[in-house]
C-alpha positions as CSV (number, residue, x, y, z in Angstrom):
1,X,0.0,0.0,0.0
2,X,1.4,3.1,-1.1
3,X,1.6,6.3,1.4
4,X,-0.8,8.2,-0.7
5,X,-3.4,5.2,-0.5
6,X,-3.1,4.8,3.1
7,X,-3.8,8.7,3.3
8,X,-7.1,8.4,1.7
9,X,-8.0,5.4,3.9
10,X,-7.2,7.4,7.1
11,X,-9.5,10.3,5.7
12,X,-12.2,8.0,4.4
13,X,-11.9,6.2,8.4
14,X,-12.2,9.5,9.8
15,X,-15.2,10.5,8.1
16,X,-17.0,7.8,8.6
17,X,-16.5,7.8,12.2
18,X,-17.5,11.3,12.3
19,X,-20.6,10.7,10.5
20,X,-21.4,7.8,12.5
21,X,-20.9,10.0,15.6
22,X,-22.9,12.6,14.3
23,X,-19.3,15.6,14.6
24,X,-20.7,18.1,13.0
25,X,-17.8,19.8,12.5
26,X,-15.4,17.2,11.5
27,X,-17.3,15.9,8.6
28,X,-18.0,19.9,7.9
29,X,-14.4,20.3,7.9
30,X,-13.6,17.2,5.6
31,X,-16.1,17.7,3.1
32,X,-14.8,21.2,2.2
33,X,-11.4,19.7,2.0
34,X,-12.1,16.5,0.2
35,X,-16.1,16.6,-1.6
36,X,-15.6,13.5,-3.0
37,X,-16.6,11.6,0.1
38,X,-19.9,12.6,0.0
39,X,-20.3,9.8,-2.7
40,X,-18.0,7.2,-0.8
41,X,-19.1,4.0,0.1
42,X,-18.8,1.7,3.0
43,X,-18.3,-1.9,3.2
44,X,-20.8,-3.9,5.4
45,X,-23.2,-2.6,8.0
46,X,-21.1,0.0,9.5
47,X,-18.1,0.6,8.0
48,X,-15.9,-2.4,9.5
49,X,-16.6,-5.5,6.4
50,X,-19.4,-7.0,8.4
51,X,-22.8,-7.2,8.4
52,X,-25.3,-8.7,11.0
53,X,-27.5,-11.5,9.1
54,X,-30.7,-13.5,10.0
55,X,-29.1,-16.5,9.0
56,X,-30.0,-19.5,7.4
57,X,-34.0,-20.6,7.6
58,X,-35.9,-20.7,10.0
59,X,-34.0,-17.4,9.8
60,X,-34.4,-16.8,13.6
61,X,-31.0,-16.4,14.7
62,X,-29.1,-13.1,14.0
63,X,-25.5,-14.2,13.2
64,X,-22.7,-11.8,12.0
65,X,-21.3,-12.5,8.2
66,X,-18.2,-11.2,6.6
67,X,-19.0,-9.2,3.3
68,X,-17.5,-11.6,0.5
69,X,-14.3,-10.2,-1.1
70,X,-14.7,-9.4,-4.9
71,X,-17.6,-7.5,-5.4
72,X,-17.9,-4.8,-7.0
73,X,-17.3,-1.3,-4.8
74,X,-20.5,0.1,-5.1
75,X,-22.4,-3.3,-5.0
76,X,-25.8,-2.1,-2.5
77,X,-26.1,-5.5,-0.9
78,X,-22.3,-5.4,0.5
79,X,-22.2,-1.2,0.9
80,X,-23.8,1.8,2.2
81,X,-23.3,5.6,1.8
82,X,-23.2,8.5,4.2
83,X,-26.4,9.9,3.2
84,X,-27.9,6.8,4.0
85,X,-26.3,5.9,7.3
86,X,-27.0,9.5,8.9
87,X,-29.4,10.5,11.1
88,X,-28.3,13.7,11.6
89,X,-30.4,16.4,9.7
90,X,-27.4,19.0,9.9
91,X,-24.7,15.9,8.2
92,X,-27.4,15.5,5.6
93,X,-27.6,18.7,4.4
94,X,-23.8,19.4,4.2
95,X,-23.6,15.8,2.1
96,X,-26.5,16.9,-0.5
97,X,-24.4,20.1,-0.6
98,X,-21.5,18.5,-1.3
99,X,-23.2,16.5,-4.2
100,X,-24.3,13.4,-2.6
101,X,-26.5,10.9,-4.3
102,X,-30.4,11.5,-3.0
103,X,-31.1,8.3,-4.8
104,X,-28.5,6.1,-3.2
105,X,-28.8,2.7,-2.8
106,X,-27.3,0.5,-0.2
107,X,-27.5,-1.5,3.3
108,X,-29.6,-0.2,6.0
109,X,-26.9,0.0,9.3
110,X,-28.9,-2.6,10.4
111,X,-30.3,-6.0,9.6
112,X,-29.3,-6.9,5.9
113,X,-31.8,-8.9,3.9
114,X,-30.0,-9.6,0.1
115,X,-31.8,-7.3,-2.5
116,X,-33.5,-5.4,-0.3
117,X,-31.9,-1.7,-1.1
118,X,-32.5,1.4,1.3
119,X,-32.1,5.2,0.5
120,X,-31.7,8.2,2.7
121,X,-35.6,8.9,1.9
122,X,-36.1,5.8,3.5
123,X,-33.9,6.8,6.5
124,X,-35.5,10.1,6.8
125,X,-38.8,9.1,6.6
126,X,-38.5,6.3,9.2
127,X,-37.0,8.5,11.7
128,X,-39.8,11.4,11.2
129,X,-37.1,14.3,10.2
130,X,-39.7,16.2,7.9
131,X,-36.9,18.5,7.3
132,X,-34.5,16.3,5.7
133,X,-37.2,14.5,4.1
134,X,-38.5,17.8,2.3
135,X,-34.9,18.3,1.7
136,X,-34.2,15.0,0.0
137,X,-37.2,15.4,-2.1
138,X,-36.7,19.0,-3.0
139,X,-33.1,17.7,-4.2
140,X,-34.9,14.9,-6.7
141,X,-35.2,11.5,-4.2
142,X,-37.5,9.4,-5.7
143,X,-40.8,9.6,-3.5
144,X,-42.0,6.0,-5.2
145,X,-39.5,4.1,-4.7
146,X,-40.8,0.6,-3.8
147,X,-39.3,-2.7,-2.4
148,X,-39.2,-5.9,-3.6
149,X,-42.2,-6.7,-2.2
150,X,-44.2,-3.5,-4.1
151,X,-44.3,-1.5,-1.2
152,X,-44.0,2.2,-0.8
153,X,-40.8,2.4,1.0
154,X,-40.7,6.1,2.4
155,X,-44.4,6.4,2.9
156,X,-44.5,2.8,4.3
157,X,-41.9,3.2,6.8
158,X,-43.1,6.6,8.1
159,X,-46.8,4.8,8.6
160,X,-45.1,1.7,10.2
161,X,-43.5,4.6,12.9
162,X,-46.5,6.6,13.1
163,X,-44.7,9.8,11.4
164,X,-48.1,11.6,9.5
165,X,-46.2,14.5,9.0
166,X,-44.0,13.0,7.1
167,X,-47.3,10.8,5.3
168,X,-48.8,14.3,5.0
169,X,-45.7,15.8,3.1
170,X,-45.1,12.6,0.9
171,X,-48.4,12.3,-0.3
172,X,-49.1,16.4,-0.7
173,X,-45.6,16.1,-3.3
174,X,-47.8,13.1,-5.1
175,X,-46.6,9.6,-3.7
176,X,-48.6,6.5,-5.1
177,X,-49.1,4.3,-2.1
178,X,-49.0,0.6,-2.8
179,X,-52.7,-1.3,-1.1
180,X,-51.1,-2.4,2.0
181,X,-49.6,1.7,2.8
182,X,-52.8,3.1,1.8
183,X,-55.2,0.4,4.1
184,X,-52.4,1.0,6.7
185,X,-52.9,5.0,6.1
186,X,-57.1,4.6,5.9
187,X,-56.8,6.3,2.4
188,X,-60.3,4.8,1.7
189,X,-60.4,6.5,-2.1
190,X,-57.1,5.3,-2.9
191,X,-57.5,1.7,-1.6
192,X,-61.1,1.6,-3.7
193,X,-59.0,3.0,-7.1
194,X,-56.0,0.7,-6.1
195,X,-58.9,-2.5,-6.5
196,X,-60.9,-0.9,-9.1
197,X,-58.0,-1.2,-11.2
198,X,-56.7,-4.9,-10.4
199,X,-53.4,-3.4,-10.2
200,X,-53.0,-5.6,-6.6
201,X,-54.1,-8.4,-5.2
202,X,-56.5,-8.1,-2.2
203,X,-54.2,-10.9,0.1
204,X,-50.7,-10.2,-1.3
205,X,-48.2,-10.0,1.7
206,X,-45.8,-7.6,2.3
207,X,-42.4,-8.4,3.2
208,X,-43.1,-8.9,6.9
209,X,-46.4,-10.8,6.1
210,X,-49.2,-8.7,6.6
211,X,-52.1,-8.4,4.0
212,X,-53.9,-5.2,3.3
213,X,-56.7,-6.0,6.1
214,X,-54.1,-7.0,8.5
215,X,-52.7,-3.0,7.7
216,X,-56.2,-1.4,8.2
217,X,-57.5,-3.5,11.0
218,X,-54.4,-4.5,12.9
219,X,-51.1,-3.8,14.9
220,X,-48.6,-5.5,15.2
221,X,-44.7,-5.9,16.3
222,X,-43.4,-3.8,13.2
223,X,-45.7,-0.8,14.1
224,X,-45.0,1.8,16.6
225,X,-47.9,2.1,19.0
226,X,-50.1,4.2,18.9
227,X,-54.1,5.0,18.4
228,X,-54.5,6.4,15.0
229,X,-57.0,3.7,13.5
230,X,-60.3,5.8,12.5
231,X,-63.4,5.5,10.4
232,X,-61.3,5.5,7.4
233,X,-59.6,2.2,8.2
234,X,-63.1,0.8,9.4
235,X,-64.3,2.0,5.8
236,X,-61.0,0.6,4.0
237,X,-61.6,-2.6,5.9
238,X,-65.4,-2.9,4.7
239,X,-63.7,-2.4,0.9
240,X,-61.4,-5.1,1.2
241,X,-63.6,-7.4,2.9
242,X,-66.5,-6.3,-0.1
243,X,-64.2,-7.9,-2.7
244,X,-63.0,-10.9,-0.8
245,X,-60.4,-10.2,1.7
246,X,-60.1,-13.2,3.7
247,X,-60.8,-12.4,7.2
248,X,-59.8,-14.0,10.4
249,X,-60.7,-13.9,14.3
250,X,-58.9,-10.7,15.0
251,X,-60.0,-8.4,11.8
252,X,-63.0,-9.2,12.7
253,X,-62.6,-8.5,16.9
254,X,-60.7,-5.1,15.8
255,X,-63.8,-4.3,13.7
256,X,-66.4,-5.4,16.4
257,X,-68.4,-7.7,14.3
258,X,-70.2,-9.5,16.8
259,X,-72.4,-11.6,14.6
260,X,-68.8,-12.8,12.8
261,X,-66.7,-13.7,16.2
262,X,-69.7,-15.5,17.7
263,X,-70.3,-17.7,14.3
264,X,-65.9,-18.2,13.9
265,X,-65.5,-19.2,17.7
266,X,-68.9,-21.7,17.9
267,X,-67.4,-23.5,14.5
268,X,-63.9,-23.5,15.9
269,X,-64.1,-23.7,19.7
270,X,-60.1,-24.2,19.8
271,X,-59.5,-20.7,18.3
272,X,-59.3,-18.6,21.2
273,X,-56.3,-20.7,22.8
274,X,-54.4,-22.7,19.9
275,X,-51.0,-20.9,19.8
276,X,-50.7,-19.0,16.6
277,X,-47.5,-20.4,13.9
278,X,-45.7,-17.7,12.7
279,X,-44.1,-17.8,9.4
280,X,-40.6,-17.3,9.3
281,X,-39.7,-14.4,7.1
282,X,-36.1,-13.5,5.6
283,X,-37.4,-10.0,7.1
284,X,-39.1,-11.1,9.9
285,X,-42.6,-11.7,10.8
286,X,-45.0,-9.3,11.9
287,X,-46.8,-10.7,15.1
288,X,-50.4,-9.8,14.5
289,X,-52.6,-8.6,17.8
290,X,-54.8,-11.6,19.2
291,X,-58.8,-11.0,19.1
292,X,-58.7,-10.1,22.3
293,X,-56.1,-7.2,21.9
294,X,-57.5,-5.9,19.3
295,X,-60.9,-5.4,20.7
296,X,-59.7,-4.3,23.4
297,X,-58.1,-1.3,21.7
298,X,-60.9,-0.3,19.4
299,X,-63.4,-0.4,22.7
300,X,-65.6,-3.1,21.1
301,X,-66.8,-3.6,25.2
302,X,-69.5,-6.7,23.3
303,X,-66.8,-8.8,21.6
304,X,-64.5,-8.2,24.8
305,X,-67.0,-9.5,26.8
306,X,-67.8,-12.2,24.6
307,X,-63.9,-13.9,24.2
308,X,-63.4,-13.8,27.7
309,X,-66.5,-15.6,28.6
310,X,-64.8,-18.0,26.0
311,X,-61.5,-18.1,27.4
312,X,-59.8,-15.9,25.0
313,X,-56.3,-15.6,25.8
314,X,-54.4,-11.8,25.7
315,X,-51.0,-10.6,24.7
316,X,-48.9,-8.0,26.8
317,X,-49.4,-4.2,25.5
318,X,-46.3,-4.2,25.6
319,X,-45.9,-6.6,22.6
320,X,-46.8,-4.1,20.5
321,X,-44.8,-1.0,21.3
């Protein structure tokens, strides 16, 4: 390694830590010096040539993988950029100054799952930071940008974390939610356009699972807590349903269909107790609420009533924040 190479390592290593420590002032003073790292790349999940992995299958064990040698330097399933690895709304803006890629592709800083790509919108939006949002946006980030499994992946994320500014903003600059962001957002026009054209399916999963009536009717371990279903997910629900959503014990508790839960729990008098068998997903699965949860936190007081007289069983609250 020549002395020159070895200098450029120690400046990319310092930025990156700066960056990753959120110092301001460092990565101020070695982007002014040295631009070009606002479109360097890191290998791995932070920077260090590793990245921490679900595993084989069941995929339930998170193991930590060496990036394999030989791919190409800007390969997204091995790298990640700046402007996606900050959370800092100050570092953003001096990297989009400096002429980083809004569009960037790469690992999350997280849990990798192969050929599933992030972007700082993505970051942004997940966090809430409206401002660095707008700014990515205003800058040309792609606000459609969708993962493998058709998802929204801004506006998803942001509902997922219960950011509605940041739903608000994205869908006021013209996202296209996907059916399972718009049931999840109770945008009861756009879910009826979305199946008027047969562009979706009603059951298609996303990538943690979850249909379009899980997303209107249900939370679960991938959604921050909070109280924000209304009449508009009650109305998207009725939709979905209307052209033949499959629906199960606890759409139907969280919608507080009486007639419904009494005919699903007389022909299957096990439901209330049998353990539910989760899935094993490459990006994990979402744990749905059980009946009783669920009615619980749409005040249905008659179906509550009801499933414990039957024995219904609960899940901790805090399950699902």
């Amino acid at each position: 390694m020549t002395g020159s190479q070895s200098g450029r390592e120690h400046i990319a290593d310092q930025f990156f830590n700066a960056v990753r420590s959120d110092n301001v002032q460092t990565v101020r003073r070695l982007l002014t010096a040295h631009p070009e790292l606002a479109r360097a790349r890191w290998p791995g999940r932070a920077g260090d040539g590793r990245m921490r992995s679900l595993g084989a299958s069941p995929y339930n064990r998170h193991t930590w993988m060496t990036v394999p040698g030989g791919h190409e330097p800007e390969d997204p399933r091995f790298t990640s950029a700046p402007v996606i690895y900050t959370r800092n709304d100050e570092i953003l803006t001096l990297l989009v100054a400096a002429g980083a890629d809004v569009n960037a592709k790469g690992t999350s800083g997280d849990l990798e799952t192969p050929e599933w790509f992030y972007t700082p919108l993505w970051r942004a939006a997940h966090d809430g930071r409206l401002a660095s949002v707008r700014l990515l946006v205003e800058h040309g980030a792609d606000i459609d940008y969708k993962d493998p499994d058709g998802c929204h992946q801004a506006l998803k994320t942001a509902a997922e974390n219960g950011r509605l500014e940041v739903c608000d903003y994205l869908l006021s600059r013209g996202a296209t939610p996907d059916l399972i962001t718009a049931s999840m957002l109770g945008l009861v026009e756009r879910v009826d356009a979305i199946i008027a054209s047969g562009r979706q399916a009603i059951d298609a999963r996303d990538g943690h699972g979850r249909s379009a009536l899980d997303a209107a009717t249900l939370l679960d371990t991938y959604r921050a807590c909070h109280t924000g279903l209304h009449a508009g997910h009650d109305q998207t629900a009725e939709i979905l349903i209307a052209h033949g959503a499959a629906v199960d014990l606890e759409h139907a508790a969280s919608l507080g269909q009486m007639d419904i839960v009494h005919e699903m729990v007389q022909q299957d008098s096990e439901a209330l107790t049998r353990p539910r068998r989760i899935k094993a997903l490459i990006g994990g699965a979402a744990i749905r609420e059980s009946p009783l949860r669920a009615a619980k936190r749409r005040n249905r007081t008659e179906v509550v009533t009801y499933l414990v007289r039957h024995g219904a069983v609960d899940d901790p609250p805090a399950l699902y924040c």
